[in-house]
N, C-alpha and C positions, 0 to 999 in steps of 0.2 A: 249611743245616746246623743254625739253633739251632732251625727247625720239627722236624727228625729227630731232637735231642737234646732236644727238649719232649716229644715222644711216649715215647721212651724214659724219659725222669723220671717221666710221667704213670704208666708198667707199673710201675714200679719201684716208683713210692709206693703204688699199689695192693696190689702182694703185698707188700711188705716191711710195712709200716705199716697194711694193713686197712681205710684211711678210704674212702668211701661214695664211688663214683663219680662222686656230682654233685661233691662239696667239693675231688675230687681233681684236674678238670678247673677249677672256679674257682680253683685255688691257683695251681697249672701254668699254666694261660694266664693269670693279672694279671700274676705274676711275668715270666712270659714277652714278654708284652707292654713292659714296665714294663722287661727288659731291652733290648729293640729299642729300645725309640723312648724312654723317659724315666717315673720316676712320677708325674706330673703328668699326662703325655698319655695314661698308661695307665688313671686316674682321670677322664680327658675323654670316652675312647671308651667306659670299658664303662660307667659309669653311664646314659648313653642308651641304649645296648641292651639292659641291663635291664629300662628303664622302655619302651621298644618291646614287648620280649615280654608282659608282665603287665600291660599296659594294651590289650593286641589282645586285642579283643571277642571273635575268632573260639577264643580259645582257651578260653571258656566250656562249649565242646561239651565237653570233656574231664570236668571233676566231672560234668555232667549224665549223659552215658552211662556215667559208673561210679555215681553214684547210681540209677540205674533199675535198675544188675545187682543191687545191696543190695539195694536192695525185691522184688524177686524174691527172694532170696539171704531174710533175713530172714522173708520171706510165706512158707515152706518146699517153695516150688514147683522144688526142687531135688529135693527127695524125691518130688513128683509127678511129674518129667521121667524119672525115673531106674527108676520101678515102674510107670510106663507102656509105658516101652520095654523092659524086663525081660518084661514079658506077652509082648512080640513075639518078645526074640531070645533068651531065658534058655534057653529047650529044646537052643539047638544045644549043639555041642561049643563050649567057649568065649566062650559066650552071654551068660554076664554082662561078662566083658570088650567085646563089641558093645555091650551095653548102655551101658554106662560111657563107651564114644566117639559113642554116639550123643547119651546124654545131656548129654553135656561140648559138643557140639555144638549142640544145641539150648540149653542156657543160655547158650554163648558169643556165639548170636546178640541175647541180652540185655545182657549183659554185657561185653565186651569188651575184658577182662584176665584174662591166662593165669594171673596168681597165683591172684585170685579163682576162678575156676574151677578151680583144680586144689586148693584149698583145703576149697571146696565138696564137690566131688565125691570127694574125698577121704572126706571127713568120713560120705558114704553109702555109697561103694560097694566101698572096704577091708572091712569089717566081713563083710556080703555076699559077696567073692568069698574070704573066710576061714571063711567057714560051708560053702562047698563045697569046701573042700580044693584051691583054686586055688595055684597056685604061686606064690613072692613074685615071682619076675621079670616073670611075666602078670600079676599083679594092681598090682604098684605100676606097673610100665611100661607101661601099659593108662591110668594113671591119668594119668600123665604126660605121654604124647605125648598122649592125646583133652585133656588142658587147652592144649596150645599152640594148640588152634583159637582159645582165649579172643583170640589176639592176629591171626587170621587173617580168621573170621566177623564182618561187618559188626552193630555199631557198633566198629569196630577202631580202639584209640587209637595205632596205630604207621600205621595209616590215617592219620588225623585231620593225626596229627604232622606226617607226611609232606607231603598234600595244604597243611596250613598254609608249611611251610616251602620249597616249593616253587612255590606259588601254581596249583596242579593243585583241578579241579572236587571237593569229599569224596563229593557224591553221583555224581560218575562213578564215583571209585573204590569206593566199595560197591557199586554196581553190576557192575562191569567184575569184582569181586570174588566174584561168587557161583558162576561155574559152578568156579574155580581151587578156594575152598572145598571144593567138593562134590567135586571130585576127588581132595581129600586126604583130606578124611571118607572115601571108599570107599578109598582103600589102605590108611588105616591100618587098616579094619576089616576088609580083606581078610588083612592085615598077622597079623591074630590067628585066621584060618582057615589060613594060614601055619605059624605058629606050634603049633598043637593039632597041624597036620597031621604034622609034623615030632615033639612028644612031648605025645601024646593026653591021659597022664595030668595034663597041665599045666591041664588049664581040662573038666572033666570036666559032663555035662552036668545042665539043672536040668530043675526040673519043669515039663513042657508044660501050658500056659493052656488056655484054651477057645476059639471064635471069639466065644464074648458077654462071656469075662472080658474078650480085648483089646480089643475094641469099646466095653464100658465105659469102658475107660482112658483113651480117646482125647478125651474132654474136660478129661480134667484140663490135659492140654496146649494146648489150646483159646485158653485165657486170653494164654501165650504166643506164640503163632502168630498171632493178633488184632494183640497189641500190635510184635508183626515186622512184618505186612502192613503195617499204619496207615501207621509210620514209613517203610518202602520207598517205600509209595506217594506216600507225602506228595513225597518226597526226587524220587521217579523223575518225576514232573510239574512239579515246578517249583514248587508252590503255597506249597512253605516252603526255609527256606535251611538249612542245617547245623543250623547253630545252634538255629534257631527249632525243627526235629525233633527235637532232643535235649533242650528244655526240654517238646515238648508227650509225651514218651516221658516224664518225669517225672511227668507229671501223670498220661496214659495208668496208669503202672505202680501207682500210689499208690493212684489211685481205684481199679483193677481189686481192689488188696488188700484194700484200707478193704471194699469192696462182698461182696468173699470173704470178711471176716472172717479175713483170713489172720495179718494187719501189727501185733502190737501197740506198746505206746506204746515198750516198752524197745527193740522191734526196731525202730523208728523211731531214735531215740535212737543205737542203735547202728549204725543204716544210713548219719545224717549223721556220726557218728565216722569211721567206716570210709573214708565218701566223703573226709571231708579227711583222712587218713593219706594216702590213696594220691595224690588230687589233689595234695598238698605235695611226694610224693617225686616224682612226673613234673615237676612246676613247678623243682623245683631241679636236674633234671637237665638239663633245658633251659635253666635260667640256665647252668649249670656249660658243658655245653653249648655255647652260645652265646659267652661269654667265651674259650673255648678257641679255640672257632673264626675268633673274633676276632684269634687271636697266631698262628694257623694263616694268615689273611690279610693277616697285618704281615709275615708270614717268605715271604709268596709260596711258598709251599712244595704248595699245593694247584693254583696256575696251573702249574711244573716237574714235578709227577706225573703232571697230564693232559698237556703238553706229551710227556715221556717215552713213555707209556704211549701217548700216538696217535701215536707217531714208529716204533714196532713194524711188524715187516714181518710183519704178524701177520693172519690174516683177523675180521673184528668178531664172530665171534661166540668166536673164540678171547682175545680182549680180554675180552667180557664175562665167559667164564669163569675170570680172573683176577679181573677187579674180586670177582665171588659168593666165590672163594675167602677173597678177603680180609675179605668178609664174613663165612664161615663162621667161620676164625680170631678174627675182630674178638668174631664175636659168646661166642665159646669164652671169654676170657679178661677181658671186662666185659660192664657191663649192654647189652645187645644194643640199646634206645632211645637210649643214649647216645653208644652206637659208629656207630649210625646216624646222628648227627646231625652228630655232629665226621666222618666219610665223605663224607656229601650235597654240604658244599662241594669235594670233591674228584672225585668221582664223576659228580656229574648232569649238568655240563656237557659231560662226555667222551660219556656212555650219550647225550645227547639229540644230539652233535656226531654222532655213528656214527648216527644213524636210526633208534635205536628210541623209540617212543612213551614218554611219560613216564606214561603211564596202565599199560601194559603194565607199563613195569618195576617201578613202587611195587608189583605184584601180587608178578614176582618178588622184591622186594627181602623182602616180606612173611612170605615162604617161608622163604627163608632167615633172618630176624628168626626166626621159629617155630622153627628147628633149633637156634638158640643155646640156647634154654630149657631145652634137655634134654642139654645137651650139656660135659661135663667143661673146665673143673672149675668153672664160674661156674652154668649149669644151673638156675637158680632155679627151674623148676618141680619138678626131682628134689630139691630142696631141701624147697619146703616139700609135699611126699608125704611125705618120709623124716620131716617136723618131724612130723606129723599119723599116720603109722604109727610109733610108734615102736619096736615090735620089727622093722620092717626096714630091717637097714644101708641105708647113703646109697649102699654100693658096689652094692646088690644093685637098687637105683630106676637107678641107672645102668648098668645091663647089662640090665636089663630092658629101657629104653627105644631101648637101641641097636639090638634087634630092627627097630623101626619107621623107620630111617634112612636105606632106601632107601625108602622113600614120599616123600622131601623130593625126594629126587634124581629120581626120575622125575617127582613131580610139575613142577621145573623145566621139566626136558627136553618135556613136553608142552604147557608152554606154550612153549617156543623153536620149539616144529615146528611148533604152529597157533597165533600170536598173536592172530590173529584171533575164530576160532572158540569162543576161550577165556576171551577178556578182552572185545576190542572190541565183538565183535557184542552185548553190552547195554549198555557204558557209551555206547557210539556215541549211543543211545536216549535217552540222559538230555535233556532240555531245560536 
């Protein structure tokens, strides 16, 4: 009962009071803690787990694969990824919207934050589908659901998290992650042939390329698609660990700029800014995180839900889609990483009890993580579209984006029907 009336203080200081979901999960579980067992003992246990998370090497990977998205992000190969793939798909009806998720696609496989990406790609391709008289729902919600791939496209730090917190291969699950990717890539672009199809004048068409303009293009993406293989390859044989591909993806990314003449010193500068803004808020939300979960396993309260929930005369796949539900919820009303981690101890041991792979699920958990982003009233990708367009309302990025909302859902459902085919058959491959 005081783990049930923790979580409820933890919603409550959130909306009432506004404090930042790391600080609000460290306040709630010390206190929390500190009333179960004592303040002394509750100063025993979390100090060491503190110093466990920020002293594991393995969590290095996280700055490095958000520093490599900056240097891309900065080298202005956003605006390359984006008028490369505009040659190809700007002619259709709603062509710059494909544009826009393909591009948010291809950067997020540098990148591998949804903020950053929908920040980015923002910043190009509003402007753009406002010069054609695109409609704000298509064009901001075009912008928004193509940046949730930032958290789905490998190098994924909800990946990363995951795999760390669970002790799951990271190069399996990027792996095991690419074809789930690419099948969200195609509904939500199918999502916006959909959408024109239904009202035409929504995404009206642009002017057709040449077959030698887009053939030109196709170098400029070049540099990126290099610097993906490299890291894949490296990851898929064996020959480096995590880690080690996220620090040689830095170097990879730098030198390719420095050598373009892309990278200058300011955007240097501003790349390492950027990299510790963000690395500090994932670092605190996983202290915050981590502590919570800490008085989550002083309350026993995470052993009596899976208990509960597998005592259901219920068939396991009808189970799982409980658990996703609560993720959907979880991820609607907080930071979707955060909610994922205070879950994990409740959830994983149930998902891996019932038989399904732990590789398999962190794909769909990943999915589901992606829905949260766009989704009322926490949404942080609808957030910041609506910060970066500012003539359109926040309500109008969120009605836009809910166009794209059966893409999450079926993408689920297809990996629940082929596990195999969809996830395993390449993480299986990893060494």
């Amino acid at each position: 009962m005081v783990g049930v009336i923790g979580i409820v203080v933890m919603f409550a200081v959130l909306f009432l009071f506004r404090i930042p979901a790391a600080f609000t999960m460290m306040i709630v579980g010390f206190l929390g803690v500190a009333y179960v067992t004592s303040f002394k003992a509750a100063l025993g246990m979390i100090g060491p787990d503190l110093w466990n998370i920020f002293s594991n090497y393995g969590l290095t990977v996280i700055p490095m694969f958000i520093l490599v998205g900056e240097f891309v992000h900065y080298g202005g190969y956003n605006n390359s990824l984006y008028y490369a793939t505009y040659r190809w798909f700007g002619h259709y009806r709603g062509g710059l919207a494909i544009t826009t998720i393909m591009a948010c696609a291809a950067f997020s496989a540098i990148s591998g934050s949804n903020t950053a990406t929908a920040a980015t790609m923002s910043s190009v391709a509003i402007p753009e589908m406002k010069k054609y008289h695109y409609h704000p729902m298509l064009n901001a919600g075009s912008v928004a659901a193509g940046s949730t791939l930032g958290v789905l496209i490998p190098p994924s730090i909800v990946l990363v998290v995951y795999g760390l917190y669970t002790g799951q291969s990271i190069g399996k699950l990027f792996f095991g992650n690419i074809i789930p990717s690419a099948i969200l890539t195609v509904l939500i672009a199918a999502t916006v042939f959909y959408i024109c199809f239904l009202h035409p004048e929504w995404g009206p068409k642009g002017p057709k390329n040449t077959w030698r303009e887009r053939i030109k293009a196709l170098p400029e993406i070049l540099d990126i698609l290099i610097l993906f293989a490299i890291i894949m390859y490296a990851l898929f044989t064996g020959v480096v660990t995590a880690t080690e591909a996220a620090a040689a993806s830095c170097a990879l990314g730098l030198a390719i700029c420095l050598i373009r003449k892309k990278l200058s010193w300011k955007g240097f500068i501003a790349s390492i800014a950027d990299t510790l803004r963000i690395s500090c808020l994932v670092f605190m939300i996983l202290a915050g995180a981590t502590i919570f979960g800490r008085f989550l396993a002083v309350t026993r309260l995470p052993f009596e839900a899976a208990s509960i929930i597998s005592s259901l005369a219920l068939p396991k796949w009808m189970l799982l889609w409980l658990i996703l539900i609560c993720y959907i919820i979880g991820g609607c009303v907080m930071d979707a990483l955060a909610f994922l981690l205070i879950s994990l101890p409740i959830f994983f041991p149930l998902v891996t009890q019932m038989g399904y792979d732990p590789i398999w699920f962190g794909q769909v958990i990943c999915i589901v993580t992606t829905m949260g982003a766009i989704m009322p009233p926490i949404g942080i990708c609808c957030y910041v579209v609506a910060g970066m367009a500012e003539d359109i309302p926040l309500g109008t990025v969120f009605r836009g984006a809910f166009y794209y909302m059966p893409s999450y859902i079926i993408s689920i459902i297809i990996l629940m029907l082929f596990p195999y085919w969809t996830v395993l058959v390449l993480s299986n491959l990893v060494r």
